[in-house]
C-alpha positions as CSV (number, residue, x, y, z in Angstrom):
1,X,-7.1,-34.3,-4.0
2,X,-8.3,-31.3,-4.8
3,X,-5.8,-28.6,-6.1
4,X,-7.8,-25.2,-5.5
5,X,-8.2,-22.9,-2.6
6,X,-11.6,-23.2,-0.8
7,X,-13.4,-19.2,-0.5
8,X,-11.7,-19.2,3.0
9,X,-8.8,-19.5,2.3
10,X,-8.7,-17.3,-1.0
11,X,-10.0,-14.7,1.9
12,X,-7.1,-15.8,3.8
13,X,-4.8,-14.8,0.7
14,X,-6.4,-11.0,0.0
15,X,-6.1,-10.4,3.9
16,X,-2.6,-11.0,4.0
17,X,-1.5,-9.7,0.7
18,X,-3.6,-6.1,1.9
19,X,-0.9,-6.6,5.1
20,X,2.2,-7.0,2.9
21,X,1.2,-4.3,0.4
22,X,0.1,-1.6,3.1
23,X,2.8,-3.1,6.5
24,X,5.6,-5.0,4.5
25,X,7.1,-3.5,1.4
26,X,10.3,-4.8,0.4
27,X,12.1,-1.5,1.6
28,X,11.8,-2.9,4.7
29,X,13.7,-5.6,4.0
30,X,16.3,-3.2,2.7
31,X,15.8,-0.9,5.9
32,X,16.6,-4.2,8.5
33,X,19.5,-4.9,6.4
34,X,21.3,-1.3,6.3
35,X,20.5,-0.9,9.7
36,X,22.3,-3.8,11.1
37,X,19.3,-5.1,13.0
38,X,20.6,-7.9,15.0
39,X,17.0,-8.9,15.0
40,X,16.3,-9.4,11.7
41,X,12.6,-8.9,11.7
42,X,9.9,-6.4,13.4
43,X,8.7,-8.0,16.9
44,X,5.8,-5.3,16.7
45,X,4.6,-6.4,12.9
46,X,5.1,-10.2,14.2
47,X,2.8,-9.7,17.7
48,X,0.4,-7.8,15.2
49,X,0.5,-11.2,12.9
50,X,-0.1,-13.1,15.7
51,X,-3.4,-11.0,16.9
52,X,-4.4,-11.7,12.7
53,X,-4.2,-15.2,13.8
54,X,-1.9,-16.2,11.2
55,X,0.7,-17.4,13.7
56,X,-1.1,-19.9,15.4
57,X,-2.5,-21.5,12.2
58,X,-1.0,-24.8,12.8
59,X,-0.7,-24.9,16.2
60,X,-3.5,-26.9,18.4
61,X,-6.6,-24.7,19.3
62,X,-6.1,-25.8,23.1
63,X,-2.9,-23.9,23.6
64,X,-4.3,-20.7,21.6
65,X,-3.8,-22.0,17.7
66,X,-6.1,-22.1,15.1
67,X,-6.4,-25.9,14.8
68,X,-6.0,-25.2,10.9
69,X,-3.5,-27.1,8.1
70,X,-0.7,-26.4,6.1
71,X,-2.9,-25.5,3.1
72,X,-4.2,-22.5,4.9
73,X,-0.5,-21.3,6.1
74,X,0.8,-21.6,2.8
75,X,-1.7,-19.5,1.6
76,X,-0.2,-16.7,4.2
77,X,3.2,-17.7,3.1
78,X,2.9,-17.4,0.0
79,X,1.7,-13.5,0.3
80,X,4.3,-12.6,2.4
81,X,7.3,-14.1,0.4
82,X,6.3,-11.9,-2.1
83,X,8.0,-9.3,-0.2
84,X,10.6,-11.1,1.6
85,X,8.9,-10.4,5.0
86,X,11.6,-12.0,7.2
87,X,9.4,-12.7,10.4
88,X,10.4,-16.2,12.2
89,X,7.5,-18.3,11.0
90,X,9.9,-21.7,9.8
91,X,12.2,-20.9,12.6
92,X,9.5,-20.4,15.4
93,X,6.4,-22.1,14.4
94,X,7.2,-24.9,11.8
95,X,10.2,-26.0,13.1
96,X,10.3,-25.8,17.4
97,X,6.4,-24.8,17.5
98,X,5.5,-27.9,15.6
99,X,8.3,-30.0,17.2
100,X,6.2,-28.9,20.5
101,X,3.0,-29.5,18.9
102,X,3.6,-33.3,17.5
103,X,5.8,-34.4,20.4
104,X,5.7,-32.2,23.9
105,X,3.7,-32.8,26.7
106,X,0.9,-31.5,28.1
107,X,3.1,-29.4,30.2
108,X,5.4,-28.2,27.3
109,X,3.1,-27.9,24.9
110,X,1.0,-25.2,27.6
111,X,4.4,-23.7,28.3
112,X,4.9,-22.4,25.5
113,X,2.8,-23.1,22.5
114,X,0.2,-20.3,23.7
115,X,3.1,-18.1,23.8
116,X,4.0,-19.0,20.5
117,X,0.9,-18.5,19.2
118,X,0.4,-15.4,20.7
119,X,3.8,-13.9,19.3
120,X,5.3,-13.2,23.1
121,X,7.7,-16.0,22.9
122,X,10.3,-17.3,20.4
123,X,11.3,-21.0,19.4
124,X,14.0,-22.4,17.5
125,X,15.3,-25.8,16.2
126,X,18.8,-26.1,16.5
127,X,18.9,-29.7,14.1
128,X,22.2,-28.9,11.6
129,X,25.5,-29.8,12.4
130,X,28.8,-29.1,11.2
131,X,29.3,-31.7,7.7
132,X,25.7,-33.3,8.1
133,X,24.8,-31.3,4.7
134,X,20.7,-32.6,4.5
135,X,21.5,-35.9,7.2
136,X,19.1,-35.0,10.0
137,X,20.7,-38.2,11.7
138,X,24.1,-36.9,11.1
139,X,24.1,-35.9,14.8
140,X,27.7,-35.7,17.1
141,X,26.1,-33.8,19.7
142,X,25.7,-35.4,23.0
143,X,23.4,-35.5,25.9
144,X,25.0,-37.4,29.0
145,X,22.8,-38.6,31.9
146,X,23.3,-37.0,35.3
147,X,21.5,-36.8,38.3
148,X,17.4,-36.5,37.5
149,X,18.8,-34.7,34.2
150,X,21.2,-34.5,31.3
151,X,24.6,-32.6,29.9
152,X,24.4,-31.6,26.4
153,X,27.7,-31.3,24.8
154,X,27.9,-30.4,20.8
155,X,27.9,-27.7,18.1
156,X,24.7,-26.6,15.9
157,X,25.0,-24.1,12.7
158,X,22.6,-22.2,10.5
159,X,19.8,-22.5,13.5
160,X,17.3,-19.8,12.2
161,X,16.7,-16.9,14.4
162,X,18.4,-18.7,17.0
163,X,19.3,-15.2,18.8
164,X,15.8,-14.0,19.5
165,X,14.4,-17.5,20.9
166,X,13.2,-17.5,24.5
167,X,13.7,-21.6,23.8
168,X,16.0,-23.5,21.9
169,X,14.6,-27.4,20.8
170,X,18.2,-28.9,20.7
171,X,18.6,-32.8,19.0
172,X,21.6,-35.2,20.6
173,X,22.3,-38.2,21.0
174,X,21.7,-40.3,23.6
175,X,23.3,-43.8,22.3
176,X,24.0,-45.3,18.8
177,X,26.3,-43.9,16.9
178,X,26.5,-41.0,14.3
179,X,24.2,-41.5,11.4
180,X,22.2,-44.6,13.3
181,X,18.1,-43.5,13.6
182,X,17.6,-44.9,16.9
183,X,19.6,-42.9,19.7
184,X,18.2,-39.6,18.7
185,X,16.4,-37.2,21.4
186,X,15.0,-33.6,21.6
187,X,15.5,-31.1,24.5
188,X,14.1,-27.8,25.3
189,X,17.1,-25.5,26.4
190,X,16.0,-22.1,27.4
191,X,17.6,-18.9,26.4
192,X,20.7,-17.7,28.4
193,X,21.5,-21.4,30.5
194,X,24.8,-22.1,31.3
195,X,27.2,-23.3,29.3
196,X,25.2,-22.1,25.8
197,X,26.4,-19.8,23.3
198,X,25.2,-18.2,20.6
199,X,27.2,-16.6,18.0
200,X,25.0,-14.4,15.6
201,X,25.4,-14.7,11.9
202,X,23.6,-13.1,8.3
203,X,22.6,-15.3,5.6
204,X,23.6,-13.9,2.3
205,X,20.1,-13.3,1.7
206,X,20.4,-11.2,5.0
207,X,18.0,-13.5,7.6
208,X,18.9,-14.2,11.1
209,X,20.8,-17.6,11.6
210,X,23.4,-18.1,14.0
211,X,26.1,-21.3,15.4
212,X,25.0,-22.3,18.7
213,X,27.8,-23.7,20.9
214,X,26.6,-26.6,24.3
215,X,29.2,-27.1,26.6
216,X,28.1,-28.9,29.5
217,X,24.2,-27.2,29.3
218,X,22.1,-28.9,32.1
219,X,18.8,-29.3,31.4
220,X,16.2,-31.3,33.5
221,X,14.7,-34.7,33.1
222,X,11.4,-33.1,31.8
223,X,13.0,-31.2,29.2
224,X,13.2,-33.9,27.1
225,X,10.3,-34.2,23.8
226,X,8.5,-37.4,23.0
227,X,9.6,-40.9,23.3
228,X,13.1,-41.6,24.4
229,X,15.4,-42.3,21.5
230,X,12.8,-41.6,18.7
231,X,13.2,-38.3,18.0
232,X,14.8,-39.6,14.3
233,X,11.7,-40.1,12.6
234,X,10.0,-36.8,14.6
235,X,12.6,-34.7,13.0
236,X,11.8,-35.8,9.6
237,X,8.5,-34.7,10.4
238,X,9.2,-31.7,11.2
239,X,11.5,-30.2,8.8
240,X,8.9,-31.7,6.0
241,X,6.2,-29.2,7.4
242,X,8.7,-26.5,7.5
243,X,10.1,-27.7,3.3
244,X,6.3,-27.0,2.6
245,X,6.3,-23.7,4.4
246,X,9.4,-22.8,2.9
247,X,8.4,-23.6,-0.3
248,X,5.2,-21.1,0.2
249,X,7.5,-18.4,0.4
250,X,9.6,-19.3,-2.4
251,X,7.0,-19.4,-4.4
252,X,5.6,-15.9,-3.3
253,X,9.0,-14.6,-4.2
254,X,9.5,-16.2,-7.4
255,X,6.4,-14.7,-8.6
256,X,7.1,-11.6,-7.7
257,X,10.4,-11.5,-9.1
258,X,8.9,-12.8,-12.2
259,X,5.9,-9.5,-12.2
260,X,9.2,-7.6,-11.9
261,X,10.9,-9.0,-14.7
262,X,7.7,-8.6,-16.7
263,X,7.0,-4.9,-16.0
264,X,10.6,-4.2,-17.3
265,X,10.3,-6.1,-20.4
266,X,7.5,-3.7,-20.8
267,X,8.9,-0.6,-19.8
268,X,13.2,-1.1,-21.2
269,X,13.4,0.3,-24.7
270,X,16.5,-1.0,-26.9
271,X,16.6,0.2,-30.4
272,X,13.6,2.2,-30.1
273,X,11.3,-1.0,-29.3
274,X,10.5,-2.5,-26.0
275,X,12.1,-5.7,-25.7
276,X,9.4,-7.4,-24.3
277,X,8.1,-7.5,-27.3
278,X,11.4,-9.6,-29.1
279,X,10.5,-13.1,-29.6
280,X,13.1,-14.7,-27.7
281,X,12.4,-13.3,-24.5
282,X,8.8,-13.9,-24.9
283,X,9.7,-17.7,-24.7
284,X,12.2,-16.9,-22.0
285,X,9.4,-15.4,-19.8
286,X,6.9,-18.2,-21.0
287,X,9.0,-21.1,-19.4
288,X,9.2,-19.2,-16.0
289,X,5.8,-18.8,-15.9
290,X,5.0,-22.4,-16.5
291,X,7.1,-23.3,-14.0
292,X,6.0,-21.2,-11.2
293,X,2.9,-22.4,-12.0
294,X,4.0,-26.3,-12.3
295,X,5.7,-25.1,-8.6
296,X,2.1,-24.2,-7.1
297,X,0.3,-27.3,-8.0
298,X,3.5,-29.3,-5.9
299,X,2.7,-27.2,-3.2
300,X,-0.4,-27.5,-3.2
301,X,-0.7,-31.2,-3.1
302,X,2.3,-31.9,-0.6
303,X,0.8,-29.1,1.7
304,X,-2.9,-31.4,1.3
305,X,-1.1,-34.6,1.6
306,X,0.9,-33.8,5.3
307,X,-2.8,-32.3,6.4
308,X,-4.3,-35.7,5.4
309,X,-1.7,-37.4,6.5
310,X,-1.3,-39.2,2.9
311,X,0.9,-42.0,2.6
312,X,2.3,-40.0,-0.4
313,X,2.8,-37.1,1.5
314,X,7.4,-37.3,2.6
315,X,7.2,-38.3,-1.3
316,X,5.2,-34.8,-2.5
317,X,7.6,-32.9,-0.2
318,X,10.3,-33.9,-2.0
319,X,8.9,-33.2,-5.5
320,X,7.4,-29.4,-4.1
321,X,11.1,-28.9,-3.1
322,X,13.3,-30.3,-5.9
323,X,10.5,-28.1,-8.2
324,X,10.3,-25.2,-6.1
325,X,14.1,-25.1,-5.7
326,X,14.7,-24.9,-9.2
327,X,12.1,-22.7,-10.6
328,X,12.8,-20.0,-8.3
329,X,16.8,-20.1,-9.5
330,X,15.3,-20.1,-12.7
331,X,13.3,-16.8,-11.8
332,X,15.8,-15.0,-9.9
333,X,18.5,-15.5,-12.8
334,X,16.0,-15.2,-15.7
335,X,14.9,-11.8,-14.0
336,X,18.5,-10.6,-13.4
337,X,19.6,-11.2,-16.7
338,X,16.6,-9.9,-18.5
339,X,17.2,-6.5,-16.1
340,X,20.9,-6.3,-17.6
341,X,23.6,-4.4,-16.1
342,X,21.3,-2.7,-13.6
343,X,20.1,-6.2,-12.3
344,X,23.3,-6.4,-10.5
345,X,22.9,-3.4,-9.1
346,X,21.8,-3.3,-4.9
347,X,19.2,-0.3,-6.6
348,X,17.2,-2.5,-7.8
349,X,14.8,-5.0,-5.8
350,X,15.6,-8.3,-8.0
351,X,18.6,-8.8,-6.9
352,X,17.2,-9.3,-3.4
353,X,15.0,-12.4,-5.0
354,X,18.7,-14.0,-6.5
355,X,19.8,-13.7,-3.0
356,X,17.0,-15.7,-1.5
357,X,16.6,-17.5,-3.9
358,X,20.2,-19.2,-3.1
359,X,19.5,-19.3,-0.1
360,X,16.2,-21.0,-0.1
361,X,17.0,-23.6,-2.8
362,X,20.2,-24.9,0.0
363,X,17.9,-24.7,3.1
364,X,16.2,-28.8,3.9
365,X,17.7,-30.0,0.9
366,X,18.2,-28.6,-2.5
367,X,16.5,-29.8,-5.6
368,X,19.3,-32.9,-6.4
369,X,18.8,-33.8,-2.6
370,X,15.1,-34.2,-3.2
371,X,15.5,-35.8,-6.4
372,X,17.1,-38.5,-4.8
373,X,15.0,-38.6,-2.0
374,X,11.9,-39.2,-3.8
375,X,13.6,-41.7,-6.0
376,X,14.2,-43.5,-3.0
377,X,10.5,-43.3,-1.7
378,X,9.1,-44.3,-5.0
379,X,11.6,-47.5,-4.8
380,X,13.6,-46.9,-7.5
């Protein structure tokens, strides 16, 4: 496995980070948040994403995608995390849009994938529910047979941009009880049926979530994705795509918040001397550094191994997470502390990274729930 980026993609990488530098400064970030956008994101800069192409980079080149892997959408990730751009890539195109793309039918999949691609409709993955913590079995919800369709009955928190979706991909049970990996189905529930509810909420590090309430939703027999009862292991798949993509932006933001922390160890004077020039914050900022860069070569391979489909590949999640989770912490507090009292100040932009960096590190599984994970996998 090779751990470089092919001439493409490093194209890829200078297009994007152009877009961030010139279309998506962090102030915007700050401007979405002081304005109360219920939104959360720019639906303008997000259709002018999609025309880039960027958005359909994983999705299937017969419903408008690109056809392309994870190793080129990290690449875009990565550029925008930078600058905390909050558009609904995990929410709408890792999570539902590949949901859509490894399980729907031929009549999903051209209901809305092209959509998707095109940045004209919105999908979300409402999977978490109330005391699962990381269980993606953990799953009370319920979906009831009746007539030629089903009742879904249940209660789903932190589902990412929930509010703006035209489509909600909804897991419940069918049979088995809670915790059991057969039982488990996916549903497509559009925006605004009966019976749904969705109560907006703000992550601390100010993206979109929201709790999404089913009380007697009907939903046709064809709303259902994939194989009946199988939807366990699809899950699993799923949310390891969007880890990786996650992890792309973490990274983007961790090295940022790390080129921050640098240019004020070379600008803040104590004493008369810059203190980036004091020993012990030299080796402060050394182990950062070597761990943002042990960070991009976990990435890089899990992102290669799930394209390859590697048998290695839910194993190299895990590690890119667990590593990913803890060297941005290890950024964001480094480069809070190194600021000083002004570092916890909303003036300056690091404590924006400390935010989502808490975030992040939580979201699929922080860095002990990988650990384990991939103790387990390697049959420890």
């Amino acid at each position: 496995m090779q751990l470089a980026l092919t001439e493409d993609q490093e194209l890829i990488g200078k297009t994007v980070a152009d877009f961030v530098s010139e279309k998506s400064p962090l102030s915007r970030v700050r401007e979405l948040r002081d304005s109360g956008d219920p939104l959360g994101f720019s639906r303008p800069l997000w259709k002018e994403m999609a025309e880039l192409g960027w958005v359909g980079i994983p999705l299937p080149e017969a419903h408008g995608g690109a056809g392309l892997g994870l190793a080129e959408l990290t690449v875009v990730l990565e550029a925008l995390g930078r600058t905390l751009a909050p558009e609904p890539f995990l929410s709408s195109v890792l999570l539902a849009g590949q949901a859509l793309a490894l399980a729907g039918s031929e009549a999903q999949q051209e209901a809305w994938l092209p959509g998707i691609a095109a940045g004209e409709k919105l999908a979300a993955l409402a999977f978490q529910e109330p005391r699962s913590r990381y269980d993606v079995r953990h799953i009370a919800t319920r979906a009831e047979p009746q007539g030629d369709g089903w009742t879904l009955t249940g209660e789903k928190i932190q589902v990412l941009d929930a509010g703006s979706a035209d489509v909600l991909v909804v897991s419940a049970r069918t049979s088995g009880a809670d915790g059991d990996a057969e039982g488990i189905e996916l549903f497509l529930v559009p925006a605004g049926a009966s019976g749904l509810e969705v109560v907006a909420q703000q992550r601390v590090d100010h993206r979109a979530a929201a709790i999404v309430r089913l009380s007697g939703v009907g939903v046709d027999a064809d709303a259902r994705l994939g194989e009946a009862g199988a939807a366990g292991d699809l899950l699993e798949a799923v949310i390891d795509r969007a880890t990786v993509g996650l992890c792309a932006e973490m990274l983007g933001a961790m090295s940022e918040a790390f080129d921050l922390t640098l240019a004020h160890l070379k600008e803040r004077k104590q004493f008369d001397t810059v203190i980036g020039s004091f020993q012990a914050l030299k080796h402060r900022a050394a182990d950062v550094f070597i761990e943002i860069e042990l960070s991009r070569s976990t990435l890089m391979a899990a992102a290669r191994a799930l394209d390859e489909k590697d048998a290695d590949a839910r194993r190299l999640v895990s590690l890119a997470k667990a590593r990913c989770s803890d060297a941005f912490m290890l950024a964001a507090n480094e480069g809070v502390q190194m600021f000083g009292g002004v570092g916890m100040t909303d003036e300056y932009d690091i404590g924006f990274y400390l935010k989502r960096a808490r975030a992040a590190e939580l979201t699929f599984g922080d860095a002990a729930f990988h650990r384990a994970r991939w103790a387990t996998l390697s049959e420890y």
